[in-house]
C-alpha positions in Angstrom: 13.4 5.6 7.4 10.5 7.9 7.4 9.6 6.2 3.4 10.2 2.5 5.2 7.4 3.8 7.6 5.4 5.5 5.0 4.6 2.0 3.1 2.6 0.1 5.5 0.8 3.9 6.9 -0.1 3.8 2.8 -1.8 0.1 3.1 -3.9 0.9 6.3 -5.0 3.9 4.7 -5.9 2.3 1.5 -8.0 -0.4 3.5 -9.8 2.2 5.5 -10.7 3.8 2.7 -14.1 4.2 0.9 -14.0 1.5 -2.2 -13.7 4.9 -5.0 -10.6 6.5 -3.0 -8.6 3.7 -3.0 -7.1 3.9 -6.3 -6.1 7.8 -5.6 -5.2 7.3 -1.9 -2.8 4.7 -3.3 -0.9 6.6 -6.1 -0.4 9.2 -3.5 0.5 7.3 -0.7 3.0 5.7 -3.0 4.4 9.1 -4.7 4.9 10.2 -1.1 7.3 7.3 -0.2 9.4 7.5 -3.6 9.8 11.4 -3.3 10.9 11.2 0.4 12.9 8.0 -0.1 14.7 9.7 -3.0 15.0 13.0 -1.2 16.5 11.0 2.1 19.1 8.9 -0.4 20.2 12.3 -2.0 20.7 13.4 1.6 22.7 10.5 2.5 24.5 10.4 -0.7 25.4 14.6 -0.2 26.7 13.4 3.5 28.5 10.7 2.4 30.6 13.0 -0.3 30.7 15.9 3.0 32.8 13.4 4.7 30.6 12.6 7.4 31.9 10.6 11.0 29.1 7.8 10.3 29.9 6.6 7.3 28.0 3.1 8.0 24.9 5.0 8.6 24.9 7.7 5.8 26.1 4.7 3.8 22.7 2.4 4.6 20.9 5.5 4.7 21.7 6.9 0.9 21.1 2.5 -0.6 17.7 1.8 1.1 16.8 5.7 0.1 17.6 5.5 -3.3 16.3 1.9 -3.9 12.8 2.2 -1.9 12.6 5.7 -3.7 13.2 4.4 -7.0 11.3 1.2 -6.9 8.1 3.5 -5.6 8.8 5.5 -8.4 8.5 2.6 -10.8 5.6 0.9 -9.2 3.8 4.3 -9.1 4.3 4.7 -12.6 3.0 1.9 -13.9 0.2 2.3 -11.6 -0.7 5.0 -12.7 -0.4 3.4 -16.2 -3.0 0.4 -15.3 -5.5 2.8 -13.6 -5.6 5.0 -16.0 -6.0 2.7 -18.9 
């Protein structure tokens, strides 16, 4: 949940920003919610295989993590790809 809240923290920053940041504050805004997102699936994923008594929540917890985490990763990435060419 903490990546979920990390996106729109990520846009307010990036339109408070000076117009030069914004580009940086963005990649690292963004790297920040795919490595916690990934890092909260893997959690999940581990408590899921521990046998954990919430099962529904570890579940929910180790899809959203992995696929916010992974989609940042990918729009990151090519981010990075557009500003630096």
């Amino acid at each position: 949940m903490i990546g979920v809240c990390g996106i729109p923290l990520t846009i307010v920053l990036v339109a408070l920003a000076p117009r030069g940041l914004r580009a940086g504050l963005y990649l690292v805004g963004l790297a920040a919610v795919a490595v916690v997102s990934i890092f909260g699936g893997a959690r999940a994923r581990r408590a899921l295989s521990a046998g954990t008594a919430l099962k529904a929540r570890a579940t929910a917890g180790a899809i959203l993590g992995l696929w916010i985490g992974i989609a940042a990763a990918v729009l990151w990435f090519w981010t990075l790809v557009g500003v630096a060419l």
